[in-house]
C-alpha positions in Angstrom: 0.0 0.0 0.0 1.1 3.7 -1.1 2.3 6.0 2.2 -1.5 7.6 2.0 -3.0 4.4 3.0 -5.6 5.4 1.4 -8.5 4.0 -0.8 -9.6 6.3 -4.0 -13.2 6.0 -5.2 -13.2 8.1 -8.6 -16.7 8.3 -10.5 -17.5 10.4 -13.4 -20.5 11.4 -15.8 -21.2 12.3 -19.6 -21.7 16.3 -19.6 -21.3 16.5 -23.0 -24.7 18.0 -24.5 -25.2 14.7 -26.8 -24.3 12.4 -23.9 -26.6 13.4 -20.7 -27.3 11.0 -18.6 -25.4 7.8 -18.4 -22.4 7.2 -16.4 -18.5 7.1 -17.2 -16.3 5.1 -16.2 -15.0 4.8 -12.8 -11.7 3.9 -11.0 -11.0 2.5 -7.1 -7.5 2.3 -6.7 -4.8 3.2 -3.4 -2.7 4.4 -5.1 -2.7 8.4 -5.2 -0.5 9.0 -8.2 -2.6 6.7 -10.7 -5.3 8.7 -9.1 -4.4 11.9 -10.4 -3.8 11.0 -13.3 -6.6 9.1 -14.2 -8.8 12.4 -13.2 -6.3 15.4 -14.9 -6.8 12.5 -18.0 -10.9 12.2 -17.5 -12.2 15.1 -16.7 -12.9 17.2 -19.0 -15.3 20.3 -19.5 -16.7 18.9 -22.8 -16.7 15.3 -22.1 -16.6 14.0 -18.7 -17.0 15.1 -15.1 -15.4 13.6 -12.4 -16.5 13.2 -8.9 -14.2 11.8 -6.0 -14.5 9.9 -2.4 -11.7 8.6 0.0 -12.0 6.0 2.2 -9.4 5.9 5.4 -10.1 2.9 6.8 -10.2 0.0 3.8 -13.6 1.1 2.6 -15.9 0.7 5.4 -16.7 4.7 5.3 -16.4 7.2 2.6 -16.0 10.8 2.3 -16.3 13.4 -0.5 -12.7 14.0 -2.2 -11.8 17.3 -3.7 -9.0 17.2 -6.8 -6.9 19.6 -4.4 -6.8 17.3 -1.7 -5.5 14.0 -4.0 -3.2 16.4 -5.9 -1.5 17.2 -2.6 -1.5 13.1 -1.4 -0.4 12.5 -5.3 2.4 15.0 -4.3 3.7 13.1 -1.0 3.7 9.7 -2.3 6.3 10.9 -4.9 8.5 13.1 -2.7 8.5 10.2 -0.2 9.8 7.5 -3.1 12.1 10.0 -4.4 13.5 10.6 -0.7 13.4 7.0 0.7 13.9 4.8 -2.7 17.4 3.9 -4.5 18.5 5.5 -7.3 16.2 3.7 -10.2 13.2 4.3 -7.3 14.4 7.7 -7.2 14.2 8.4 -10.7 11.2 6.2 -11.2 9.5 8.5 -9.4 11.1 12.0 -11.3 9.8 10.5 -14.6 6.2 10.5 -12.8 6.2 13.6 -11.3 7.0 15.2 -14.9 4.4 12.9 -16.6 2.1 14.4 -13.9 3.1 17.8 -14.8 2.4 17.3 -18.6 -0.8 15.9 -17.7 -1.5 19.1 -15.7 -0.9 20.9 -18.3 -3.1 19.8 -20.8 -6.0 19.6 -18.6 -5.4 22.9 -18.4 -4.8 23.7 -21.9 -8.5 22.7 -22.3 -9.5 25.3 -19.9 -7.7 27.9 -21.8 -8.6 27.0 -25.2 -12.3 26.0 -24.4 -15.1 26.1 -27.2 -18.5 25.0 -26.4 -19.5 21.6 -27.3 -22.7 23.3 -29.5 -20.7 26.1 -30.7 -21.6 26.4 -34.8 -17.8 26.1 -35.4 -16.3 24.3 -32.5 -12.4 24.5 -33.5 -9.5 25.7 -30.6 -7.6 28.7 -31.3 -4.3 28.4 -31.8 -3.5 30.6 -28.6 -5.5 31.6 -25.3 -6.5 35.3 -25.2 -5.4 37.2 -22.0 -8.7 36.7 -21.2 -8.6 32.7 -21.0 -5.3 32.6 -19.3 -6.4 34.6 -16.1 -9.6 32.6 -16.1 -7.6 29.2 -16.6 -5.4 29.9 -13.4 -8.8 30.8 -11.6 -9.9 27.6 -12.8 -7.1 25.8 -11.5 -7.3 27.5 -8.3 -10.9 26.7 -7.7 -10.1 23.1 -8.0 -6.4 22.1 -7.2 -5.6 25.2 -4.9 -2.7 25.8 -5.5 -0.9 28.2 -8.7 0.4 26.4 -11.0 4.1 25.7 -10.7 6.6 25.7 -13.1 6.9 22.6 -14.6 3.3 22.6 -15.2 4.0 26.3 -16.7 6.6 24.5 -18.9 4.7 21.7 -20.3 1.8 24.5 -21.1 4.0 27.1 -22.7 5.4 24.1 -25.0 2.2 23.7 -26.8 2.4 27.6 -28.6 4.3 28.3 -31.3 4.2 31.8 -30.7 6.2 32.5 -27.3 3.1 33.7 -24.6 5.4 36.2 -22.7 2.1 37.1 -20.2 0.4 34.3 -20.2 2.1 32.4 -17.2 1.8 36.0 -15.3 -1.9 36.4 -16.1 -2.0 32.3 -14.9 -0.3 33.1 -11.5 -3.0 36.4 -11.2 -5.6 34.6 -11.9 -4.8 31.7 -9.1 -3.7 34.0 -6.7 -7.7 36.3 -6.9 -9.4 32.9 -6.6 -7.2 31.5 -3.5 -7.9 35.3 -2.2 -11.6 34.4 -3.0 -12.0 30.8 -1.1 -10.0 32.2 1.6 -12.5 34.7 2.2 -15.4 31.7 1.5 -13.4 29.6 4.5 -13.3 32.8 6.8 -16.0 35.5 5.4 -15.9 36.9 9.1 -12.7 38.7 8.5 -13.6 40.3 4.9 -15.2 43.5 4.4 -18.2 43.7 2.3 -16.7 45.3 -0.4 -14.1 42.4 -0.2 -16.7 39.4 0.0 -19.0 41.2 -3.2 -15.8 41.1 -5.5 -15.2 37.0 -4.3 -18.4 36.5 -4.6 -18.8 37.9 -8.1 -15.9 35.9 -9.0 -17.3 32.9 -8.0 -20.8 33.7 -9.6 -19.3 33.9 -12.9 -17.0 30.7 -12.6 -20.3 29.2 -11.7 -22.2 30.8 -14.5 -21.5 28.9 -17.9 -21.0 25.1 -18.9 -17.7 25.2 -19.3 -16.8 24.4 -15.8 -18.2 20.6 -15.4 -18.5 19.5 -11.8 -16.7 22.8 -10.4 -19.6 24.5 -10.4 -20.2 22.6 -7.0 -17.0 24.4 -6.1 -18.0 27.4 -7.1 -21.4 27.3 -5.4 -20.3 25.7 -2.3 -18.1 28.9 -2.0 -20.5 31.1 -2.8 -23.1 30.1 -0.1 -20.6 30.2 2.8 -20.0 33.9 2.0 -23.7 34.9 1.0 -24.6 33.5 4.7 -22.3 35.8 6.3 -23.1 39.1 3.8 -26.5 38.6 3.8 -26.3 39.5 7.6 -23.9 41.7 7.6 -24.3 44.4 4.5 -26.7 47.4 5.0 -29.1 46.6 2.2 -29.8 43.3 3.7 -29.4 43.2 7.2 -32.5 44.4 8.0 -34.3 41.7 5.8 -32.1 39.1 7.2 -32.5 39.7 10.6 -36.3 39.7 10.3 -36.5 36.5 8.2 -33.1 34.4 9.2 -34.4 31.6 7.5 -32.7 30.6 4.3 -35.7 29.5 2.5 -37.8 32.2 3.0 -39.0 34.7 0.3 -37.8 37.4 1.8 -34.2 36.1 2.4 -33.9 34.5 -0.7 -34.8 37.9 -2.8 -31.6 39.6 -0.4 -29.5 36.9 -1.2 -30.3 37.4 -5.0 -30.0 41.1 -4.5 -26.0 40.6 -3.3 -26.0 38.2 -6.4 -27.1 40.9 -8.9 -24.9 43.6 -7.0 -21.6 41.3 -7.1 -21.8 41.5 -10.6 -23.0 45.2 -11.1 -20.5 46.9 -8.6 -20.7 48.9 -5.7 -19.2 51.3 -8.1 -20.8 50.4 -11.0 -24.2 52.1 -13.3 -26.1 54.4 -10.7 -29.1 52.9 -13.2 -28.6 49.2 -12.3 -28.0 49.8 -8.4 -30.8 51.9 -8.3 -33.1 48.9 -10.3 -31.2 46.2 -8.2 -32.4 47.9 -4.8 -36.2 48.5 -6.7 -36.4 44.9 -7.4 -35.3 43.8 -3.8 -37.9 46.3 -2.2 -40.2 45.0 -3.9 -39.9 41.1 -3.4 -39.3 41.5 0.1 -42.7 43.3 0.1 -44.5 40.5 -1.8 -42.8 37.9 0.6 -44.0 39.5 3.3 -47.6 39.2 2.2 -48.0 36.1 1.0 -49.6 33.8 3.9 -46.6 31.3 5.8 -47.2 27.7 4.5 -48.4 25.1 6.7 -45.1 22.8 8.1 -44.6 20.3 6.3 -45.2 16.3 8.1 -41.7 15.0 9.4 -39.6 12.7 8.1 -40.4 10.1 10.6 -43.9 10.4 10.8 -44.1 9.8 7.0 -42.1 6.8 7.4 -43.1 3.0 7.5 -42.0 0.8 9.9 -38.3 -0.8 8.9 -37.2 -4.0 8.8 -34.6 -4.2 11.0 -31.1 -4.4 9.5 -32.3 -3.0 6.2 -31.5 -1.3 4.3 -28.3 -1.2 3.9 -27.0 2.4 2.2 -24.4 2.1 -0.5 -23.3 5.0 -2.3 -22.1 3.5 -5.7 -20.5 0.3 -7.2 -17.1 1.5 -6.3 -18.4 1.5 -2.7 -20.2 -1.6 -2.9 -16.8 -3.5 -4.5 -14.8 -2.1 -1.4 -17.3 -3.6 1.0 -17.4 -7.0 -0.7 -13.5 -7.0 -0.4 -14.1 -6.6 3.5 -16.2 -9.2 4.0 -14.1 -11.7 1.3 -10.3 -11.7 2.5 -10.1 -13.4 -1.1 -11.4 -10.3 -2.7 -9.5 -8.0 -1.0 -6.2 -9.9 -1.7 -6.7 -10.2 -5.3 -8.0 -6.7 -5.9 -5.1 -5.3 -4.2 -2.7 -7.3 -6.3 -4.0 -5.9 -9.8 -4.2 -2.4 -8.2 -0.6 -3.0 -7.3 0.5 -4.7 -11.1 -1.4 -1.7 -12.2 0.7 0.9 -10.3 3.8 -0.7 -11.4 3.0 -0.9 -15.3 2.0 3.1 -15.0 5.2 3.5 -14.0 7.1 1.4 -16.6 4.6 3.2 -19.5 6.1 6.5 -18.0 9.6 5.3 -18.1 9.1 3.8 -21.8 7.2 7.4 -23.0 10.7 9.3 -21.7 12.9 7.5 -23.1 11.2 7.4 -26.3 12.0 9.5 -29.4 8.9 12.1 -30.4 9.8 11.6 -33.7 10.5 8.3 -34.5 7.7 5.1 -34.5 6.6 3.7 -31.4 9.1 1.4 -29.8 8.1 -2.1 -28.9 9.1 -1.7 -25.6 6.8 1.4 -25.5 4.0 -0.7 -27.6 4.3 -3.9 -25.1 4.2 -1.4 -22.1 0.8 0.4 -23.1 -0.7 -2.9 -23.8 0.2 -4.1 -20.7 -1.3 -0.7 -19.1 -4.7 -1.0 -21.0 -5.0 -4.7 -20.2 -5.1 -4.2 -16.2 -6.8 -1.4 -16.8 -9.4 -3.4 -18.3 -8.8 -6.4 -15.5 -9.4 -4.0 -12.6 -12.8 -2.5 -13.7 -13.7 -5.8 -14.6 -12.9 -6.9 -10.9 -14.3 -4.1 -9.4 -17.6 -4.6 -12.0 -17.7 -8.2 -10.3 -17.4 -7.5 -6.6 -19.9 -4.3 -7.0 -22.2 -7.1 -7.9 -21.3 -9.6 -5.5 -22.2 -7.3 -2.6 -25.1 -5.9 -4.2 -26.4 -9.7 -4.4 -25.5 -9.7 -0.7 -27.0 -7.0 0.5 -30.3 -8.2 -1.5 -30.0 -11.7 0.3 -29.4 -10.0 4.0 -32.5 -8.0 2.6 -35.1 -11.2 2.3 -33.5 -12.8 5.1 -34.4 -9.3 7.3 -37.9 -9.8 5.4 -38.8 -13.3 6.8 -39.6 -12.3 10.7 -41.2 -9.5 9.8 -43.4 -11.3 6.9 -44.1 -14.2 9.8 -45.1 -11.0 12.4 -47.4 -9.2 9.7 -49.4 -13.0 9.1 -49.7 -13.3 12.5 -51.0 -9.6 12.9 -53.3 -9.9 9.8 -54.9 -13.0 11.5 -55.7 -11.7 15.0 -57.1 -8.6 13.5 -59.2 -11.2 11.4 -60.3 -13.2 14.1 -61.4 -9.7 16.5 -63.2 -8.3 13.4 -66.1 -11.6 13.5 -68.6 -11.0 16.8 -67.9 -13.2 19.4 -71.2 -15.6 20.7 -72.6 -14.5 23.3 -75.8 -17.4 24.1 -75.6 -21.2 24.4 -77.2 -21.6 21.0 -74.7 -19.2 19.3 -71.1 -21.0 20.9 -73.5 -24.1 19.8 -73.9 -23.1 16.0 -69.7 -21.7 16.5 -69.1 -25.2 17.7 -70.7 -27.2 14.9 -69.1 -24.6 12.1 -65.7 -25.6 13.5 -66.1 -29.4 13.9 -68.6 -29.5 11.3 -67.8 -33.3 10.0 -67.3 -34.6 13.1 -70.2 -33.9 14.8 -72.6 -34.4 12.1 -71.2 -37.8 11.6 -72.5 -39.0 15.0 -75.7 -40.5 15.4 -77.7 -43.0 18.1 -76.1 -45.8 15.8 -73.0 -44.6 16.1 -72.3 -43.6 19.4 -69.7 -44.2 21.6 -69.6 -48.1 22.8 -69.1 -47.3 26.2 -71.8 -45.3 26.5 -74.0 -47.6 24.6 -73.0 -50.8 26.2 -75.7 -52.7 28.7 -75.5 -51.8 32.2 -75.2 -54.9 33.5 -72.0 -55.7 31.3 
């Protein structure tokens, strides 16, 4: 197992226009490094978002991953090979941190050179435009946290023909306002309001657009923690704020569109807008205020049906589900964590062959026999995750009609007495009579003076 000791659950989703709606592929894997690099290869705006969770104890419990925090454990597993390995470890471990670099860099060369999937004439320009460079380091910022260091800066600035002297500055401003911005998001308490509408019209326009895949949770994520505090706090909304604290009201939710609209405008910006952007809030807080308050809504629990005990069980995906079979099997577990560990090994021996190789000559077959050998456990490991997913699945399904049996037995048993209280009970001597015969019915018809019972017919002298 990697240093992390860590498991990696990485799911993703079409987002393409043309290919809503069913999922990507998927990846669970402990090692960090293969991690990040299977998302900087497979997310993209146009094609695929990706979606993370990490497990820290085998599996058993999951919680959400962001890109910045497996860039950073990515990161530590190759500064501690490079510190503790031998020399071929050592540079082992070089050639992936540069591979990782150039992967970087063109995930974010498709930030800077985006066109819209449904764009008439969808083709990249040759170069970013300032423009696209300071949003690309935002970009980057928003999900990896960081700016972009230099060898990613190297790997980017390779792709242009035409030296970008200002690009890599406008990357490193662009980084730096959305760190400034998320700082602000973790702390709003210590910015001033001027300070949290500029972050928060940052963040409204990263999360305005399609462009931005699964960042837009981000984005968003940001953006509430600092409306929250500046819907309480700035003099336009205070007031409303502290009358209707609660999120969902009508009220609160036309202040909290108001900072929105005023984020984007300006503080400084066309005495026109302001002056509509405060008309519009006066006058939805007015209409909020008059409509009647709904009734509450029933509670969870008194909507919900008695549970069969043990059931059901909650799994969030099939990447979770495999992990779970692989702690009940021992069997499972071992093999999975050989292939993950076969597959670790072969990504590094593809990097190695991909150095060494010449750009401009043919594939070598050492380079050839090392991508094949990638793609195939690629392919074995989804396979064995595919196989355990189902495996627990099928489990969980047999725990569930096992759980079912008592409570089946309990409801039959229920259903009967309720039967039995529902018919009137007799209450003469010739109703528990006629209630007699209808139960023994054959038996007591049957008997007549000829055939009684023998002793009681028998002579009384013997």
């Amino acid at each position: 197992m990697p240093d992390t000791d860590r498991l990696y659950a990485l799911s993703s989703v079409y987002n393409h226009p043309w290919l809503s709606g069913p999922d990507g592929p998927g990846l669970l894997i402990h090692d960090p490094v293969v991690a990040m690099r299977w998302y900087l290869t497979n997310e993209r705006e146009e094609n695929l978002a990706v979606t993370g969770h990490v497990s820290d104890d085998n599996g058993a419990t999951w919680r959400p991953l962001r890109p910045r925090e497996l860039m950073a454990d990515a990161g530590q597993a190759l500064t501690a090979t490079a510190h503790d390995g031998d020399p071929q470890t050592r540079q082992s471990a070089s050639i992936l941190r540069d591979a990782l670099a150039a992967e970087a860099a063109d995930w974010l060369d498709h930030r800077l050179r985006y066109v819209q999937p449904d764009n008439p004439t969808p083709y990249r320009p040759d170069e970013p435009s300032p423009e696209s460079w300071r949003r690309g380091g935002q970009i980057w910022a928003l999900a990896l946290g960081t700016r972009p260091d230099e060898d990613v800066l190297r790997h980017l600035t390779a792709r242009f023909t035409t030296p970008q002297t200002e690009g890599a500055t406008l990357l490193r401003t662009g980084a730096a306002e959305m760190l400034d911005a998320l700082a602000l998001a973790e702390a709003p308490a210590h910015g001033e309001s001027a300070q949290l509408l500029a972050a928060l019209g940052l963040l409204n326009r990263m999360a305005f657009g399609f462009e931005t895949g699964q960042l837009d949770t981000l984005a968003e994520d940001a953006q509430r923690s600092i409306l929250d505090h500046l819907v309480t706090v700035h003099p336009a909304t205070a007031s409303v704020a502290e009358a209707h604290p609660e999120p969902g009201h009508g009220a609160n939710m036309a202040a909290r569109a108001y900072l929105r609209r005023l984020s984007l405008i300006g503080t400084d910006g066309e005495p026109r807008l302001l002056d509509d952007a405060a008309a519009a809030l006066a006058e939805a807080v007015t209409a909020a205020e008059q409509q009647p308050r709904p009734a509450p809504a029933p509670s969870a629990t008194a909507m919900e049906a008695p549970a069969i005990p043990g059931y059901p069980k909650h799994l969030e995906g099939d990447l979770q589900a495999a992990a779970q079979w692989r702690l009940i099997s021992p069997a499972a577990r071992h093999t999975a964590e050989q292939t993950m560990d076969r597959l670790a090994r072969a990504t590094s021996t593809l990097a190695q062959a991909t150095a060494a190789a010449d750009v401009h000559e043919p594939v070598s077959p050492q380079q050839d026999a090392a991508l094949l050998s990638h793609r195939s456990l690629h392919q074995e490991l989804e396979e064995l995750t595919a196989r355990h997913a189902l495996l627990m699945h099928a489990s969980v399904l047999a725990d569930a009609e096992a759980a079912a049996e008592p409570a089946q037995h309990a409801a039959v048993v229920a259903a009967a007495a309720q039967a039995t209280e529902a018919q009137p009970r007799p209450s003469t001597a010739a109703e528990m009579a006629a209630a007699r015969r209808r139960l023994h019915g054959p038996r007591e018809r049957g008997r007549g003076p000829d055939r009684a019972d023998p002793r009681r017919a028998a002579p009384a002298d013997g």
